[in-house]
MIKEGU-23291 format. One record per residue: x, z, y of N, C-alpha, C, CB in turn; residue in one letter. Coordinates in steps of 0.001 Angstrom, whole numbers, plus 500000, padded with zeros to 6 digits. Atoms other than C-alpha are relative to their C-alpha. Glycine has a CB too. Example, Ala and Ser with C-alpha at 12.3 -4.5 7.8 and 13.67 -1.06 7.14 Angstrom:
<sites>
500890500000498810512300507800495500500900500000501200499008501246500027A;499180499940498810513670507140498940499230500730501090500414498585500462S;
</sites>
This chain:
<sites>
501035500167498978939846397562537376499635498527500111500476500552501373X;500729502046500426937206394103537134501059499620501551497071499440500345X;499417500609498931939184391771539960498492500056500694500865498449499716X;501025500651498600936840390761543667499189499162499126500872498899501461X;500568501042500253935892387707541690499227500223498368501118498860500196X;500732499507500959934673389433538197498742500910500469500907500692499174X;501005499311499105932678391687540673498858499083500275500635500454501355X;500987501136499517930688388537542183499693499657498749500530498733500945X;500750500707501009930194387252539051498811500936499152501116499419498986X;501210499126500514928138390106537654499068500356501312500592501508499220X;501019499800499090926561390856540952499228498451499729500628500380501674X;501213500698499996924944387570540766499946498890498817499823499366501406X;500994499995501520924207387139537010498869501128499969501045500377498502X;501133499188500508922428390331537102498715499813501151500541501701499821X;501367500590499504920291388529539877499269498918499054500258499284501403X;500549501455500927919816385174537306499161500816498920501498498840499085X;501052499268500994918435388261534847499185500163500552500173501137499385X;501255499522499461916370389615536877498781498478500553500577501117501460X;500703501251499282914846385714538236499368500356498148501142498075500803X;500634500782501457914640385225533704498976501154500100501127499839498225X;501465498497500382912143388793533558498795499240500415500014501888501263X;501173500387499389909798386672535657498963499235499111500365499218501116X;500749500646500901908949384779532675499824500451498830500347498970499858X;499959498720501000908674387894530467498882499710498910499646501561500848X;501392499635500554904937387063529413499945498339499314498556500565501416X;501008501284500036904867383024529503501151498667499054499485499412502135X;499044500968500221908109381347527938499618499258498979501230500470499797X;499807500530501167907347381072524449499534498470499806499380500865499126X;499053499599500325908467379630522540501279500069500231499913499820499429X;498543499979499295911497379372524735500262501235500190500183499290501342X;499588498791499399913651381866526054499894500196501099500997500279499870X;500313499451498423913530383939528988501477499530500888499740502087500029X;498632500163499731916326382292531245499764499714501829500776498569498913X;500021500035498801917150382541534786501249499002500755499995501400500311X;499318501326499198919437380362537454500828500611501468498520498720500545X;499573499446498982921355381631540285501282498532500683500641501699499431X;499042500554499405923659379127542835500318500167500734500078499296500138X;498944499605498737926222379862545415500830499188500096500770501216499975X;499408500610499125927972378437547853500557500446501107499414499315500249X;499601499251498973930346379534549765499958501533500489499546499458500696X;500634498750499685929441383190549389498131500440499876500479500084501444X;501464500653499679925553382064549765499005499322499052500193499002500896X;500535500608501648923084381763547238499256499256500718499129500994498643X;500372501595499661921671378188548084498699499611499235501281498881499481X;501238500297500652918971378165545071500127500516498810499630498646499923X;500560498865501775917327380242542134498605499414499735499655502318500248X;501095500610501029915116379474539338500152500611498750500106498435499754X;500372499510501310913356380755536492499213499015499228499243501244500110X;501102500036500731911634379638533499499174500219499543499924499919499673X;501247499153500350908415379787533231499154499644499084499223500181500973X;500836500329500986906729377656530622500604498905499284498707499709500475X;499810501501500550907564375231527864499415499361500582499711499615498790X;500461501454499349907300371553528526500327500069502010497832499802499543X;499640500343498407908171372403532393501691500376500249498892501119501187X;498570500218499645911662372181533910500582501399499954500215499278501467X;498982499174500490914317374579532773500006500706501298501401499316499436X;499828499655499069915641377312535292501219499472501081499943501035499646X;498505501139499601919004375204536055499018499099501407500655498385498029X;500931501261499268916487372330537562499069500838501077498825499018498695X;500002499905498635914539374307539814500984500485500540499111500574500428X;498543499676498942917832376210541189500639498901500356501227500870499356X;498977501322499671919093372626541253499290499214501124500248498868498564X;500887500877499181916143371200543364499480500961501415498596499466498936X;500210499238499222916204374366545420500970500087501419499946500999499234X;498901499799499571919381374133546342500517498046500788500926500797498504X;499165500843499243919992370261547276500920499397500044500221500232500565X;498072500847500201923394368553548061500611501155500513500646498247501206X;499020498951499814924354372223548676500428500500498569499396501190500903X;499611499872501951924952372261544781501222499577500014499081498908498698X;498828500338500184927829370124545005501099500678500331500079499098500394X;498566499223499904931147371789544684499426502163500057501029499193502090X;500234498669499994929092375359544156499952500428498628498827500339500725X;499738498963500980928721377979541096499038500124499470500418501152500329X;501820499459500246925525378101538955500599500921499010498461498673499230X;500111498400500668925109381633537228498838499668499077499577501481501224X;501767499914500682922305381061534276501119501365499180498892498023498596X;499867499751501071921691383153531652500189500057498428499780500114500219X;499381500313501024922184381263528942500660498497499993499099500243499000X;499776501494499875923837378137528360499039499082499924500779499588499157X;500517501211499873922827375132529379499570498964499035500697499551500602X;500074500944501233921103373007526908500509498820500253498696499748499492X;499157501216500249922554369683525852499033499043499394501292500266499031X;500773501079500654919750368096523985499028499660500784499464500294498745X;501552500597499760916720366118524564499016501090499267499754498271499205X;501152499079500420913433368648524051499004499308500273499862501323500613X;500833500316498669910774368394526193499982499416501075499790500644500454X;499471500360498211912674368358529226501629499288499371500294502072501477X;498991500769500038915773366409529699501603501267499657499888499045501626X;498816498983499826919658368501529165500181500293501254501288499573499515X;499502499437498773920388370571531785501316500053500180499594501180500182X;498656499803499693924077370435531172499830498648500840501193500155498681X;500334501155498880923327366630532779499439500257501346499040499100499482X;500957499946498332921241367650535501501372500654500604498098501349500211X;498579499631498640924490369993536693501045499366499773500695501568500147X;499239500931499649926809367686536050500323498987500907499973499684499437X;500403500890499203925042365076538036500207500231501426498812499801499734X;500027499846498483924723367450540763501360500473500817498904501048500291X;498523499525499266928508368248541257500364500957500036500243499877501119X;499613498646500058928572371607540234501834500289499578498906500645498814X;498575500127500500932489372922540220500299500923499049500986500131501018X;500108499519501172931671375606538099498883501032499700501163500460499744X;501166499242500412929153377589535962500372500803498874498831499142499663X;499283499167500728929319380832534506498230500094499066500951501564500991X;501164499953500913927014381447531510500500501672499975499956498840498348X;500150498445500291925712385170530288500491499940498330498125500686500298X;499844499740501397925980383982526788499717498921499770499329500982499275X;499947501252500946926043380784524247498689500027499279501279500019498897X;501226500267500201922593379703523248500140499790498292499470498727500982X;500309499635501277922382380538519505499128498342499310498916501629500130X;500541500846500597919893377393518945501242499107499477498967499405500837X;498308501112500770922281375227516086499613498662501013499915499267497444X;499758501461499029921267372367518819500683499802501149498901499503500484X;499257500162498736923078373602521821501053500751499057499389500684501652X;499086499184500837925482376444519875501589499290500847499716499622497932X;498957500689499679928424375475522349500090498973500762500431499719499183X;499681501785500304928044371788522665499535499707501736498575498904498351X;500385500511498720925999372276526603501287500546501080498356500616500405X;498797499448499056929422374696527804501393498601499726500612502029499254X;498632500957499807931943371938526546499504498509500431500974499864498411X;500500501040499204929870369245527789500565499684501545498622500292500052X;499624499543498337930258371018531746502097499674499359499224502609500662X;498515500114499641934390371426530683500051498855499837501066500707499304X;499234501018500831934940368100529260499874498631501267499089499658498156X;499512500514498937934281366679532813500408500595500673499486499447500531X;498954499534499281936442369072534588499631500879500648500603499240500694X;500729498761499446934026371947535546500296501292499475498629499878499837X;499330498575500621935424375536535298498588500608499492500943501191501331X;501122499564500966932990377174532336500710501797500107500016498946498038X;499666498432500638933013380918531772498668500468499225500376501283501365X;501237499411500731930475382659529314500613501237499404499288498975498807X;499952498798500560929934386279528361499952501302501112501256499963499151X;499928498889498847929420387912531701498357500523500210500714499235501628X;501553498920500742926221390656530966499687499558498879498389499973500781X;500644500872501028926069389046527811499086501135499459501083499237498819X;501215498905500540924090392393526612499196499700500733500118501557500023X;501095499862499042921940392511529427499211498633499506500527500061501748X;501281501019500582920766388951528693499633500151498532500394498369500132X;500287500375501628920757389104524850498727501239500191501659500359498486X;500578499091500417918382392126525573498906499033500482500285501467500407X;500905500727499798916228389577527222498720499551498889500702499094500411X;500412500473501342915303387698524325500601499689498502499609499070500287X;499934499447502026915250389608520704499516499180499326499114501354499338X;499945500736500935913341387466519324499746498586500037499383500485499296X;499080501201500123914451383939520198501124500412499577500241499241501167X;499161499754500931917700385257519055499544500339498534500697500923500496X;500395499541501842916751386713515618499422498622499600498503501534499641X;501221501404500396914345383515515567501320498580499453498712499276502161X;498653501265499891917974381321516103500867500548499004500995499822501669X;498508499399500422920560383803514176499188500072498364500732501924500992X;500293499636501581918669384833511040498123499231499452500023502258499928X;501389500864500475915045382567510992499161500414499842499860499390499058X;500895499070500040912970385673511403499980500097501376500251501194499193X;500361499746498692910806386724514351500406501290499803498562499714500519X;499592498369499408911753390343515993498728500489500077500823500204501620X;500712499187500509909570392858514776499772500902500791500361500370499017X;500289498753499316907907395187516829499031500749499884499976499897501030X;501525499633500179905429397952515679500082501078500444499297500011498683X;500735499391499218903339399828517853499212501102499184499217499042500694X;501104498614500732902141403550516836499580500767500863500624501107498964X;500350499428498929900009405504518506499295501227499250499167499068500999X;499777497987500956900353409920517326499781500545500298500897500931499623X;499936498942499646899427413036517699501613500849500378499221500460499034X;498550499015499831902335415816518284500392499999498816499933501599500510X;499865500168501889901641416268514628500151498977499143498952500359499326X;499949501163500566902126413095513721498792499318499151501033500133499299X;501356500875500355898528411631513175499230499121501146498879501044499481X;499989500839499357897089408700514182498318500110500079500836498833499501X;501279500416500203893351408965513386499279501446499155500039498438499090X;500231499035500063890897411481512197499947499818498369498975500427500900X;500669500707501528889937411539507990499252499376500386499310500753498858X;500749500478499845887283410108509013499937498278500567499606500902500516X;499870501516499585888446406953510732500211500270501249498792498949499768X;500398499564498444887721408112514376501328499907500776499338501682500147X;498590499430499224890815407416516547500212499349501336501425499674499113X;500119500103498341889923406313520188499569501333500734498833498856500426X;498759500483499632891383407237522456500887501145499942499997499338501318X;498947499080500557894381408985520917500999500470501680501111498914498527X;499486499882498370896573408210524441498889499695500685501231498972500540X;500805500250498699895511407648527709500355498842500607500141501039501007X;500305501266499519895063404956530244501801499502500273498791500104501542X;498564501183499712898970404441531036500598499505499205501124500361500590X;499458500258501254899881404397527356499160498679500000499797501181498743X;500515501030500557897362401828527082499885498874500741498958500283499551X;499888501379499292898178399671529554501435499066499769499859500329501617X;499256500673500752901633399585528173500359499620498824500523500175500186X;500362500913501526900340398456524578499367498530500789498411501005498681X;500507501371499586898692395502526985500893498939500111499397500044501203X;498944500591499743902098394324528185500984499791499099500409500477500843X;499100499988501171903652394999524853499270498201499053499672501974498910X;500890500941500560900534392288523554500338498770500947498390500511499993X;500029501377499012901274389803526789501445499466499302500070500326502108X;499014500292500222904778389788526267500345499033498455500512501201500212X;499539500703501362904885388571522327499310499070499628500048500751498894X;500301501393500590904305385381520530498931500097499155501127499374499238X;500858499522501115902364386852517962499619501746499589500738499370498822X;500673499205499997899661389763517541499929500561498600499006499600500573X;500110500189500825899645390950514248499206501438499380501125499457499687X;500446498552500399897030393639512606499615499786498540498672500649500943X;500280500603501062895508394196509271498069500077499824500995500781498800X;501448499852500202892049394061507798499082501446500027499846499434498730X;500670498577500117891442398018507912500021500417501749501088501265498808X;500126499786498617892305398079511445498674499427500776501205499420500575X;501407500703499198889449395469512300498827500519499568499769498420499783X;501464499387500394886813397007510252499720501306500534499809500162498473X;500121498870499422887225400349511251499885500534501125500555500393499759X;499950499873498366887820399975515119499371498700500356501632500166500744X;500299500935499698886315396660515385501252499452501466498452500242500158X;498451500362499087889601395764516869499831498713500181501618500237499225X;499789501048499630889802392412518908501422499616500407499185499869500811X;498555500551500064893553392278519847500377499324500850500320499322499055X;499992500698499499893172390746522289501198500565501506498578499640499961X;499284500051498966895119390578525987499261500463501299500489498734500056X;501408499399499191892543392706528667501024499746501503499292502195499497X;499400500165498855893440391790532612500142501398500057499325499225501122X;500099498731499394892556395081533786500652501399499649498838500175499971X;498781498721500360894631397072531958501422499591499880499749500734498512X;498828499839500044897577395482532110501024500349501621500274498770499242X;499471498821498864898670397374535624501112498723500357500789501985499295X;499255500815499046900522393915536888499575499997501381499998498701499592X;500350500689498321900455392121540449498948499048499502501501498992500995X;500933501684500273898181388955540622500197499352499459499791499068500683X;499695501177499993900152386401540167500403500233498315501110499508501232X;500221499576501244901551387939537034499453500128499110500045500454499892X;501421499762501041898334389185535231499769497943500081498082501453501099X;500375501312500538897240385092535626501119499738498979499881498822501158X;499185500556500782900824383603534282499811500427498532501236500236500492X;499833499324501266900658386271531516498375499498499214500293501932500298X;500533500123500600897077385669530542499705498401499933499303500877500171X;500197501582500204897539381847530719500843499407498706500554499173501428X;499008500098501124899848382228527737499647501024499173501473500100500381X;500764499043500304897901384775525349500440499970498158498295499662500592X;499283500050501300899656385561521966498788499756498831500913501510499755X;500868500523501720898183384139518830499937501365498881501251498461498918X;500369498621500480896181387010517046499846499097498572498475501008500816X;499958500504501141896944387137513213499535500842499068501110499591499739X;500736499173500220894870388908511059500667499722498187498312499757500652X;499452499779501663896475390154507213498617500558499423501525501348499724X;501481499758500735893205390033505118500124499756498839498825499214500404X;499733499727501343894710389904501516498588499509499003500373501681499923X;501491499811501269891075390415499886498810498753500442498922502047500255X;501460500676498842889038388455502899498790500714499936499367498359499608X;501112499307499957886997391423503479499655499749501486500161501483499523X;500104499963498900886793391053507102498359498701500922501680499728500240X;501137501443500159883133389086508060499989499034500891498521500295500058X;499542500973498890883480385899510915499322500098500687500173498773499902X;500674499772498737881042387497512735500408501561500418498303499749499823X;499544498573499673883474390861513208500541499461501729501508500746498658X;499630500188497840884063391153517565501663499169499712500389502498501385X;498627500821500521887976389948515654500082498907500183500317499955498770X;499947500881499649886682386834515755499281499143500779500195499793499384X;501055500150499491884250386483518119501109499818501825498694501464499511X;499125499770499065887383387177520829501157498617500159500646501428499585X;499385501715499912888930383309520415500859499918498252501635499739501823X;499328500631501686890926381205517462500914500883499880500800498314499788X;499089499073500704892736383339515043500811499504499066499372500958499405X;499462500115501400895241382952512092499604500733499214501170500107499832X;500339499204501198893751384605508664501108499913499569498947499640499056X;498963500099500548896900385332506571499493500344498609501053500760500620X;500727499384501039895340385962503176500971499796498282498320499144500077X;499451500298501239896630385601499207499016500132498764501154500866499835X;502100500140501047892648385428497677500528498779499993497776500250500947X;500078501132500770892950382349495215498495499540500346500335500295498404X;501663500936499167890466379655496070499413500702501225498364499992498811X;500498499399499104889718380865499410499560498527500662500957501100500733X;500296501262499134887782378261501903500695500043500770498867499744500579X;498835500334498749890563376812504086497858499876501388501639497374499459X;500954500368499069887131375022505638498885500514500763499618499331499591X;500975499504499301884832377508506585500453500879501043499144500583499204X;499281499351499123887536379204508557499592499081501031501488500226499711X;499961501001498886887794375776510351498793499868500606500406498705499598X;501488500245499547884352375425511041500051501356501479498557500423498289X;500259498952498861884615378570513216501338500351500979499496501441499246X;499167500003499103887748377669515026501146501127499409499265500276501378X;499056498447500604889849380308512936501401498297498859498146501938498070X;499181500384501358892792378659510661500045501442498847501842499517500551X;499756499572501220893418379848507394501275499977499270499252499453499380X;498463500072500372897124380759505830499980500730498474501105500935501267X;500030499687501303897177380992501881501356500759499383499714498727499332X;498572499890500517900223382750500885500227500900498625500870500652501185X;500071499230501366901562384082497522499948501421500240501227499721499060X;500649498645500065900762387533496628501785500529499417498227500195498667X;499284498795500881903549390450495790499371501443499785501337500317500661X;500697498588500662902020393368493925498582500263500376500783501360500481X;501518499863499642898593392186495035500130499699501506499251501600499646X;499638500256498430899822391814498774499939498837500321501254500360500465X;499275501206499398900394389208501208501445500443499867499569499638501616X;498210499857499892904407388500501111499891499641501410501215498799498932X;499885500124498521905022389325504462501585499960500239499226501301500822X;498915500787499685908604388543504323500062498478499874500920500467499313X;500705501335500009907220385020503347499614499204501142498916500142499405X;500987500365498737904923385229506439500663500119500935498794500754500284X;499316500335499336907495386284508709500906498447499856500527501058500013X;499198500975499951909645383342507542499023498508500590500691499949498456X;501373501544499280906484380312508357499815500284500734498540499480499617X;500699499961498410905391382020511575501280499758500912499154501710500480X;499092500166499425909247381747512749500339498192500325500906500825499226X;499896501542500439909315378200511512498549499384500847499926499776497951X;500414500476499136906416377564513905499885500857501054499102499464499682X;499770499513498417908041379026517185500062501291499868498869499654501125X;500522498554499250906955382578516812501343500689499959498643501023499107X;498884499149500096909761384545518201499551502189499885500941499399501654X;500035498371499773908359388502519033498428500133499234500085500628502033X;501131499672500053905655389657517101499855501391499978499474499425499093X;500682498113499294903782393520517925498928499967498713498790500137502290X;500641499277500737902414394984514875499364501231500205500595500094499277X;501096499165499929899087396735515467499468500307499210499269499783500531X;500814499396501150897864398293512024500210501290499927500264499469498702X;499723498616501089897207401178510160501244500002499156498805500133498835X;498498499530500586899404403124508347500395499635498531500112501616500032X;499955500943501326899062400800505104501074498864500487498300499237499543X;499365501284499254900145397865507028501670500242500325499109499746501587X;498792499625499359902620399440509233500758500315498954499930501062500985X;498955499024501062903969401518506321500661498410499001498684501612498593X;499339501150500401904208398116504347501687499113500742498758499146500159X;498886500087499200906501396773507133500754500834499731499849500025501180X;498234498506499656908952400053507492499971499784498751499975502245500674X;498990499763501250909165400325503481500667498526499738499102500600498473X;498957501047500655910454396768502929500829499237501325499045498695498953X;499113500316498874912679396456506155500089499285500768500783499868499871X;500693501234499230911161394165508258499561500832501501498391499259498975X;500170498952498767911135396624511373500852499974500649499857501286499832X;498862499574499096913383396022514239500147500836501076500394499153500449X;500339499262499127911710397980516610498822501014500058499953499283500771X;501215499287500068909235401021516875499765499924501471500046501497499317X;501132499375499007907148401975519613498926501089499714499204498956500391X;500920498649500792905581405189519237499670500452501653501164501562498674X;500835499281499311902896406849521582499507500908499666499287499558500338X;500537498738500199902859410396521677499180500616500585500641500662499980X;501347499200499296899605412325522886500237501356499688498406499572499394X;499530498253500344900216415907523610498352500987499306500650500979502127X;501132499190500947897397417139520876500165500188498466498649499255500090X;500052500019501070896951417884517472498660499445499319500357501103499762X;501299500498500795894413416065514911500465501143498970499839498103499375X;500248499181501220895264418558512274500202499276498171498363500449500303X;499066500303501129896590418332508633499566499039499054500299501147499271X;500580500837501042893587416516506773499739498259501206498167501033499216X;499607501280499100894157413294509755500936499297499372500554500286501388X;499458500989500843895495410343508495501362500072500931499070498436499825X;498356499952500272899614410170508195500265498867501232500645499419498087X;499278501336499485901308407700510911500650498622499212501086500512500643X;499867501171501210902791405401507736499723500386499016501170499398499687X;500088499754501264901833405114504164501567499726499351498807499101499423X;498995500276500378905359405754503004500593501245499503500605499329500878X;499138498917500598906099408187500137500995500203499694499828500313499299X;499043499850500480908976409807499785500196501604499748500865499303500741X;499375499402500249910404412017497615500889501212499994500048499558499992X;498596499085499943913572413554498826500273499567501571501503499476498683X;499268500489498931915508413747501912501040498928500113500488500900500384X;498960501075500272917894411545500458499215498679500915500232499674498058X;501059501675499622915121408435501064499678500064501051498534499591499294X;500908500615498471913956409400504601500796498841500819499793501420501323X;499423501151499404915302406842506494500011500088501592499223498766499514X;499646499495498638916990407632509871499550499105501325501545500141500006X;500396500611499037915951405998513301501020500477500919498628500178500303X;499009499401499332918033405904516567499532499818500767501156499814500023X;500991500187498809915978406393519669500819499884501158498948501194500207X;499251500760498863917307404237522558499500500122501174500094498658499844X;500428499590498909914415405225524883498515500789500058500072498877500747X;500558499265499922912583408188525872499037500344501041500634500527499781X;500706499174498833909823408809528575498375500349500160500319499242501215X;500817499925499753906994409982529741499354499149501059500053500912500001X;500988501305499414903943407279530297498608500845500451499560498587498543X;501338499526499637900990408745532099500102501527499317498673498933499356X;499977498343500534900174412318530033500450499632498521498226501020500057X;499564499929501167901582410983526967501845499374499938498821499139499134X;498911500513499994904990410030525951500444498728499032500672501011499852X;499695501776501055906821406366524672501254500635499298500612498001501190X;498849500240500765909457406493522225500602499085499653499970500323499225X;499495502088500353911203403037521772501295501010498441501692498462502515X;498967499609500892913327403827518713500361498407498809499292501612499096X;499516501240501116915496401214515881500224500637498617501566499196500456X;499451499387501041916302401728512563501848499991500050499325499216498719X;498375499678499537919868403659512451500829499089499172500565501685499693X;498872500729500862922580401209511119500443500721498584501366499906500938X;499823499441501414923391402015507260501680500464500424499712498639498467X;498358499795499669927015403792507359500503499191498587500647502002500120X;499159501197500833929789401662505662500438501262498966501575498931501011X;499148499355501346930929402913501998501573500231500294499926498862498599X;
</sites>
């Protein structure tokens, strides 16, 4: 049975999570991290982070709280950084302020803190503990971790199905498959990540913009602003550069092209506020294990894959999928409707198992959150 004092400590970490959610939409590329201090029984001051370049969640709980900091308990969620960034180390700021001890959720993965901000706090004589909800926070942020542990952003692609498993008609035709609650939580799925990512058949065919819509994303006020004051960088996989610069795609603000057309104009992109990303070709493709690796290498931790079932299917066959999202609509398109992925197989041997972690019903349709199932050990 946890002791009185393992009790308090998860009761108010899983408040410092709930402060980091607040910055669900606006961190990047930071993590989502929250702040909790007590005193005496008495939480004294909380703080979240809410935007690069502004003060950590440590610092406001530290400026909330006063000279009632000294000799009290800060609760973050992740350790305390140690370096110079932006902002100054926060293991300094609670040092300064006399904290007697601070419990972390978990050890900050970046190789710049990795440790170095928890033995900072012991090494002047402050009781450290780390690992209390460490799930709960690591579920926070997937992909700042993945971004820190393996140099890839966290993969998330978005499908949206019949019962029968179709996404669209032969014909092309596939608005609106769900309904308005499904599609308000594809809005929040788009606020939330670093990076937007569709392909060139998606924009021609739906004149897809990609963009981040207030009105459907079913927040509060204050929320819908933060979230659309931070608006994920839309990246468009155009291989051939069929896509024309006067498609609504780019007519909806600056984009990334991701392309692998030899001699392509970097400059006429620029001219229209668009960059341009040249990358080598596999089997005629963009290398999108390539492309994940450069978009990680500038910040991008979560990106939401919005394509067709070329695209998507590209992703799932070469393992670059950490997360589905599937939106089921209780209808049928019927047998000659285009497939949910382009991904032949064979045999049962090759299907490739999934392990669905969460199930419900969104408005008249249903979400599926599912992972790919762990390979069993030989």
């Amino acid at each position: 049975m946890p002791s009185e004092q393992a009790v308090l400590d998860a009761h108010y970490m899983a408040r410092a999570i709930e402060l980091a959610r607040r910055g669900l939409y606006t961190t990047h590329p930071n993590p989502r991290v929250g702040c909790v201090i007590v005193r005496d029984g008495q939480v004294v001051g909380e703080g979240w982070h809410v935007r690069a370049g502004e003060p950590h969640a440590e610092v406001h709980a530290l400026r909330q709280a006063g000279e009632l900091a000294r000799g009290a308990t800060a609760y973050v969620t992740l350790e305390p950084c140690s370096h110079h960034g932006r902002t100054p180390p926060c293991a300094d700021a609670l040092v300064s302020a006399g904290l007697a001890r601070v419990v972390a959720a978990m050890q900050d993965p970046n190789p710049e803190v990795a440790g170095r901000g928890l033995k900072r706090l012991a090494d002047v004589g402050i009781e450290v503990l780390s690992g209390v909800l460490e799930a709960e926070s690591r579920a926070l942020n997937p992909g700042f971790l993945k971004r820190m542990e393996h140099g890839v952003p966290f993969v998330r692609v978005k499908l949206a199905m019949s019962l029968d498993g179709r996404t669209a008609m032969a014909s092309g035709e596939s608005q609106w498959i769900t309904g308005p609650a499904a599609r308000s939580a594809v809005q929040r799925l788009r606020a939330r990540s670093s990076v937007v990512l569709t392909g060139a058949d998606s924009v021609l065919a739906d004149g897809a913009r990609m963009t981040v819509r207030a009105e459907q994303l079913g927040l509060d006020a204050e929320t819908t602003t933060l979230a659309l004051s931070r608006p994920p960088l839309r990246v468009l996989i155009d291989g051939r550069l069929r896509v024309p610069l006067d498609a609504p795609f780019f007519q909806a603000g600056p984009a990334l092209v991701v392309t692998c057309a030899e001699g392509a104009d970097v400059s006429v992109y620029q001219q229209h506020g668009h960059e341009l990303l040249v990358v080598a070709a596999v089997d005629g493709h963009v290398d999108l294990a390539h492309l994940l690796q450069l978009l990680a290498a500038r910040g991008t931790s979560e990106i939401l894959v919005e394509a067709g079932p070329t695209l998507a299917g590209a992703f799932a066959r070469q393992g670059l999928v950490d997360e589905y999202q599937l939106f089921v609509a209780a209808q049928f398109l019927g047998s000659s409707a285009r497939p949910l992925l382009d991904w032949p197989l064979a045999r049962m041997a090759e299907a490739p198992r999934l392990k669905i972690i969460e199930m419900r019903a969104v408005g008249d349709d249903w979400r599926v959150i599912a992972i790919p199932a762990p390979t069993a050990s030989v």
